[in-house]
MIFI-535277 format. One record per residue (C-alpha): residue in three letters; x, z, y. Coordinates in steps of 0.05 Angstrom, whole numbers, plus 5000, padded with zeros to 4 digits. Each point is the difference from the previous one (the first is absolute). Last residue first. Layout:
<sites>
ALAXZY/...
</sites>
This chain:
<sites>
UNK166750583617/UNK498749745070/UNK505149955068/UNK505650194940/UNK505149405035/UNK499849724942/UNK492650034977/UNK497949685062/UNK504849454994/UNK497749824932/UNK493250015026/UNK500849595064/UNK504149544955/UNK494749964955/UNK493849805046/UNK504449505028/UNK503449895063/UNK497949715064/UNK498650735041/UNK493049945016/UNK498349744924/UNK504650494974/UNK496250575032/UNK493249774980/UNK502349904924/UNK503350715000/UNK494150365022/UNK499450505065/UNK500149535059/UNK502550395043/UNK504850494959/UNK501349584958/UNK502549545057/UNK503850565026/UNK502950334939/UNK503049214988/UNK502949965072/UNK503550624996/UNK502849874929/UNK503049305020/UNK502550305075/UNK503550464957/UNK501849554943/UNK503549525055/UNK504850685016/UNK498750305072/UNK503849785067/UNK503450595033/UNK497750395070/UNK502250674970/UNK492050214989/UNK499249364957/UNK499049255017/UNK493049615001/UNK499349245022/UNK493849755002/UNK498550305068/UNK505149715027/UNK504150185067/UNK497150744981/UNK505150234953/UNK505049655029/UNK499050295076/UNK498750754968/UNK505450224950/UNK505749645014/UNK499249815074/UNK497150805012/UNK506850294970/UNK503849675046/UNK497050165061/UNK504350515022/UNK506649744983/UNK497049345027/UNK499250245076/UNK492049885002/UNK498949425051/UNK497049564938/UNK495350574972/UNK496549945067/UNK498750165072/UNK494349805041/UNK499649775071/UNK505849524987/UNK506650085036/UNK502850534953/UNK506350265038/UNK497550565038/UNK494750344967/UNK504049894938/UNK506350345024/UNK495950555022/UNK495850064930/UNK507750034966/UNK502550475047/UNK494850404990/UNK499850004925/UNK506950154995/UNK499550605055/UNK494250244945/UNK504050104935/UNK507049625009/UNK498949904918/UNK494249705011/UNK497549954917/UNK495949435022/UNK493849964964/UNK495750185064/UNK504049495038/UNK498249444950/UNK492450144997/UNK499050025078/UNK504449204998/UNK495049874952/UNK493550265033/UNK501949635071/UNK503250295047/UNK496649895081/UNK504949935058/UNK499750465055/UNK500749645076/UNK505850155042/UNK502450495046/UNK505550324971/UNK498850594990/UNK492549905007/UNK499849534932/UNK505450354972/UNK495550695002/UNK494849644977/UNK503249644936/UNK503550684993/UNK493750384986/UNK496849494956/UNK506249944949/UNK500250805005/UNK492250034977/UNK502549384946/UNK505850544975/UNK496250664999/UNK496949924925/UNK506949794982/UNK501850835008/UNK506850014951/UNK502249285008/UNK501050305080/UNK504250564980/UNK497550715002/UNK501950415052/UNK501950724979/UNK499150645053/UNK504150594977/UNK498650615048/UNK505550524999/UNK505149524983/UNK504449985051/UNK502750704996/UNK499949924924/UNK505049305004/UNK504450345040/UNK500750614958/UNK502349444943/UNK504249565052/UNK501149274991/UNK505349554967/UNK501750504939/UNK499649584949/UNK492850464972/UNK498250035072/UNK499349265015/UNK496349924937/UNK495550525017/UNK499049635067/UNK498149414979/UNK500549515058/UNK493849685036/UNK500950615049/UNK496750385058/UNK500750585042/UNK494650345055/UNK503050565033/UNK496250395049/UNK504750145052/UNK500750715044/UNK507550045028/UNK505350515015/UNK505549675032/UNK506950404985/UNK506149915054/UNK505849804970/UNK500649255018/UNK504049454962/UNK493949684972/UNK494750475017/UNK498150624966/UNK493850044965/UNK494150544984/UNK493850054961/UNK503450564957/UNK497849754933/UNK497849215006/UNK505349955054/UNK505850294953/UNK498149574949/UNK500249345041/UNK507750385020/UNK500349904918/UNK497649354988/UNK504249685048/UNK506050174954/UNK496849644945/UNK497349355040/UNK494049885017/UNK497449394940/UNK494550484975/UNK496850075074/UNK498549304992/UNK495850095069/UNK500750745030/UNK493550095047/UNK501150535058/UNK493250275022/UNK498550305067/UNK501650705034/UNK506649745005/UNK500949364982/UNK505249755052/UNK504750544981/UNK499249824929/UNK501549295008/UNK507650165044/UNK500650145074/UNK505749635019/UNK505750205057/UNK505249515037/UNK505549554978/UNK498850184919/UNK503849284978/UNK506550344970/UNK496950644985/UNK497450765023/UNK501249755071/UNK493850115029/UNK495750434940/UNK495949754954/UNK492949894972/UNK496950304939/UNK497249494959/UNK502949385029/UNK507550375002/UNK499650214929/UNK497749254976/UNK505349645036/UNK505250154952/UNK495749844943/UNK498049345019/UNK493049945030/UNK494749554966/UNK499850514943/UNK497350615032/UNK494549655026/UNK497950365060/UNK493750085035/UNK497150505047/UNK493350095014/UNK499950425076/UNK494150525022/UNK493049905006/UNK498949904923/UNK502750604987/UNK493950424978/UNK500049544946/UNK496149304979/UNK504849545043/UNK505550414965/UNK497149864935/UNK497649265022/UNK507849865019/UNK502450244928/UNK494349574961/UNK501949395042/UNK507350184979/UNK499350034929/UNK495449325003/UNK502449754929/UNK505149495027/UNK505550344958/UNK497750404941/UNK497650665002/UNK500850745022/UNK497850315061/UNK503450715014/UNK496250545042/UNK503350645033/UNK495050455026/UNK495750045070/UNK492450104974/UNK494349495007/UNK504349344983/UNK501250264943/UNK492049954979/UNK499649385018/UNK506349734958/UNK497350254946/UNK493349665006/UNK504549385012/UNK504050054936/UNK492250044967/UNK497149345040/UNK506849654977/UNK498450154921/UNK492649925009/UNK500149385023/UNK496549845068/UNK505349885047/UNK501449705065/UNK503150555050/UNK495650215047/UNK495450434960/UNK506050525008/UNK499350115088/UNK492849964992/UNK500550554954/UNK499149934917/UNK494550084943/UNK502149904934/UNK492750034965/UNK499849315025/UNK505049744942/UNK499949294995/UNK502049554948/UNK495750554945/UNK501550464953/UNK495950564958/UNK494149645004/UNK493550554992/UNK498949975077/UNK499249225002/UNK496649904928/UNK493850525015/UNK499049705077/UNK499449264969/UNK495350264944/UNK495750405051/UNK500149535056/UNK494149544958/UNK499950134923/UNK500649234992/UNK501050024923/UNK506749894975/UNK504249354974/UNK507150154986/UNK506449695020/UNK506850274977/UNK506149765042/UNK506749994966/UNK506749995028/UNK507849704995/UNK506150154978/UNK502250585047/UNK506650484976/UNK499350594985/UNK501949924921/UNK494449554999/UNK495049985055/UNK492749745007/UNK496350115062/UNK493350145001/UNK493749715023/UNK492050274993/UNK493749595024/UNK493550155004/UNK495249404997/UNK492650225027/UNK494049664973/UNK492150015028/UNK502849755055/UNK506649895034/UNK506749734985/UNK504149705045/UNK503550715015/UNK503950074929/UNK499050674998/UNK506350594998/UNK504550204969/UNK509050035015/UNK506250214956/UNK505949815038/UNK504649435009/UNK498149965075/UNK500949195000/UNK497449914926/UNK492950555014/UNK499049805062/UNK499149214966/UNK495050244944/UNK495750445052/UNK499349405051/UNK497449594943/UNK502149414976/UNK498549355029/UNK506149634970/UNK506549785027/UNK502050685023/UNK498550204926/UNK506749494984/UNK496749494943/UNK503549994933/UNK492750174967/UNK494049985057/UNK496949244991/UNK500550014923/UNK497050715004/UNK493649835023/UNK497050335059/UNK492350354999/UNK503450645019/UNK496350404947/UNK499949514949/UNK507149795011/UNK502750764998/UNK495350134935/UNK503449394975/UNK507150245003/UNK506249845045/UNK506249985001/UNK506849785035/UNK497550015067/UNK506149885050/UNK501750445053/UNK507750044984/UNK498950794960/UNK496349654944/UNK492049975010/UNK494950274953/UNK493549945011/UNK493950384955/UNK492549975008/UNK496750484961/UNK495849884933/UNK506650074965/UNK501149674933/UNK504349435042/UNK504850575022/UNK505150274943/UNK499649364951/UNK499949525050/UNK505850305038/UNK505149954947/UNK505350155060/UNK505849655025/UNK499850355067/UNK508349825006/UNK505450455019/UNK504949635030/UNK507450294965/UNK500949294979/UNK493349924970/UNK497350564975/UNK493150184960/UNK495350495006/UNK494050084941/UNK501550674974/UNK494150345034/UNK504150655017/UNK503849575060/UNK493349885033/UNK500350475054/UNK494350035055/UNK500650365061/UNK495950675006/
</sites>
């Protein structure tokens, strides 16, 4: 269960940004576990003295620092690409100890802020505490209860959300009925409609493919069903239309919610009677297509102004399939990043380039709103135009990058210099207070802390008092 924080009272906005303001202090530094809290751009924001102890890291070197800066572990950084509640151990740690570790998301009003990791120290109960906390989490970044075909494994995934639209889509593939694929553009609908046919009792005869909205409406009835010689200007000798040619095969309708309305109906007609009539012909072709349709559109939006079909829209949707979007399954971006670094590589013939962690933690932040074809394009154009071995921040298109100069680059070009979760400079009594609680903090006694910071005993006091670090 993801976290959500909104009952504690303690949020507050900046410019409709939610900030992680939070009296953390007071809520964590009682705990004997380990807490970390990091906002939702990757930066550590807080944490307590359990966490230090138990780490052996100091928070002056961790706060305002991107966790892909830092030698965190694996289980922290899952957790902020795959936005998901994740446990496991910290795998450095061996011994007499074991360091179990537990991260969830935080959301307000659904929407992600940030995430929390809670470290606590166990005793080494060899397999037995490691096998206990595996089965007993209720989510994971992988699923491998989700098993799948050869033809299914395929396709890059391990979130749960694409591993479950693809257990659908196996078990489709197995019996000849009408399947629509829903999502956003670039989110693999028609990989997923090739590996169904590839996966059916079909897969020896033809995969037809036609997007519905490449071809302009008074085209479309003569692609899908052929015509006669001399039906039209143009028709100088016979054409045997999509459906024809997929007989016995699959016939997969692309944009299917952009066919137009009076094309909807003879597409009716097939799904019912499984029969056509050519373009200016009379004779009736009886035909056996699986139909495979897909659509980024809504379709119950299209129905309620009267753009597409309600008995069309229940023939095709006998077996809903939904893609998520890309920003929806992060776990699965750097897997895809890998994928299409090698399949560029032999593409084209040239040698893979190497990312570094930065330019890996700005493409898992990016929203993609192209989904995957973005992020292929985008590791293609690298492969190609980077003429270094390695590829950084710097060859990142700015739009995408833009979030990482602000909040990563700065933050890290001086480790003196601190700024907040939106990449801004803090007040002087910030950095004032922050330095003060650490030199107490160190050296424990006002007189030792002044004398390491070049002040006087009573200015440390008076300063201590203000900002409420003692009573």
């Amino acid at each position: 269960m993801s976290t959500n924080v909104k009952n504690l009272e303690v949020i507050s906005r900046d410019d409709s940004k939610y900030s992680m303001g939070l009296h953390y202090e007071t809520l964590f530094d009682p705990l004997d576990d380990g807490v970390c809290i990091v906002n939702k751009y990757a930066i550590v924001e807080y944490v307590n003295s359990a966490y230090e102890k138990i780490l052996n890291v100091s928070a002056s070197d961790l706060l305002g620092v991107s966790i892909y800066s830092t030698h965190n572990d694996e289980i922290l950084l899952k957790g902020n690409r795959g936005r998901k509640k994740i446990k496991g151990y910290l795998n450095r740690y061996s011994g007499k100890e074991d360091v179990s570790v537990s991260v969830s998301p935080i959301y307000i009003e659904k929407e992600y802020v940030g995430l929390i990791g809670i470290y606590r120290v166990e005793r080494l109960r060899g397999n037995l505490v490691r096998k206990d906390l595996s089965e007993n989490s209720s989510e994971n970044v992988k699923c491998p209860e989700i098993k799948l075909s050869s033809t299914f494994s395929k396709i890059i995934g391990e979130s749960k959300e694409i591993r479950q639209a693809l257990l659908v889509a196996e078990k489709a593939s197995k019996v000849s009925v009408t399947v629509l694929i829903r999502g956003a553009s670039g989110t693999g609908k028609e990989l997923v409609a090739n590996a169904i046919h590839q996966n059916s009792k079909r897969c020896d005869k033809p995969f037809i493919k036609v997007n519905c909205a490449s071809i302009p409406s008074g085209l479309l009835e003569s692609e899908l069903f052929g015509h006669e010689k001399g039906s039209f200007t143009g028709a100088i000798c016979k054409k045997i239309g999509k459906f024809e040619a997929a007989n016995k095969g699959t016939i997969f309708l692309d944009e299917i919610g952009d066919m137009p309305i009076d094309m909807q109906v003879k597409l009716l007609r097939v799904l019912q009677e499984n029969e056509f009539e050519r373009v200016g012909g009379n004779e009736v072709i009886k035909c056996d297509v699986r139909i495979i349709a897909a659509t980024h559109c809504d379709l119950e939006v299209l129905m309620e102004k009267g753009l597409f079909r309600e008995d069309l829209y229940y023939r095709l949707n006998v077996i809903p399939i939904i893609l998520p979007k890309l920003e929806e399954r992060r776990e699965d971006i750097i897997p895809l990043i890998e994928f299409f670094i090698n399949k560029t590589s032999v593409d084209l013939g040239i040698i893979p380039k190497q990312m570094t962690d930065s330019v890996l933690n700005v493409l898992v932040n990016y929203n993609w709103p192209g989904n995957i074809r973005e992020l292929e394009n985008l590791i293609k154009r690298l492969m190609v135009l980077v003429e270094t071995d390695t590829v950084g921040v710097e060859n990142i298109p700015s739009h995408i990058s833009g979030y990482y100069r602000i909040n990563y680059n700065d933050i890290v070009s001086n480790s003196l210099i601190k700024r907040n979760y939106l990449g801004e400079m803090v007040t002087l009594e910030e950095y004032e207070k922050e330095i003060i609680k650490m030199a107490l903090k160190e050296f424990g006694t006002f007189s030792a802390a002044a004398k390491t910071l070049g002040v006087t005993h009573k200015t440390v006091a008076t300063k201590a008092r203000k900002y409420k670090i003692v009573d």
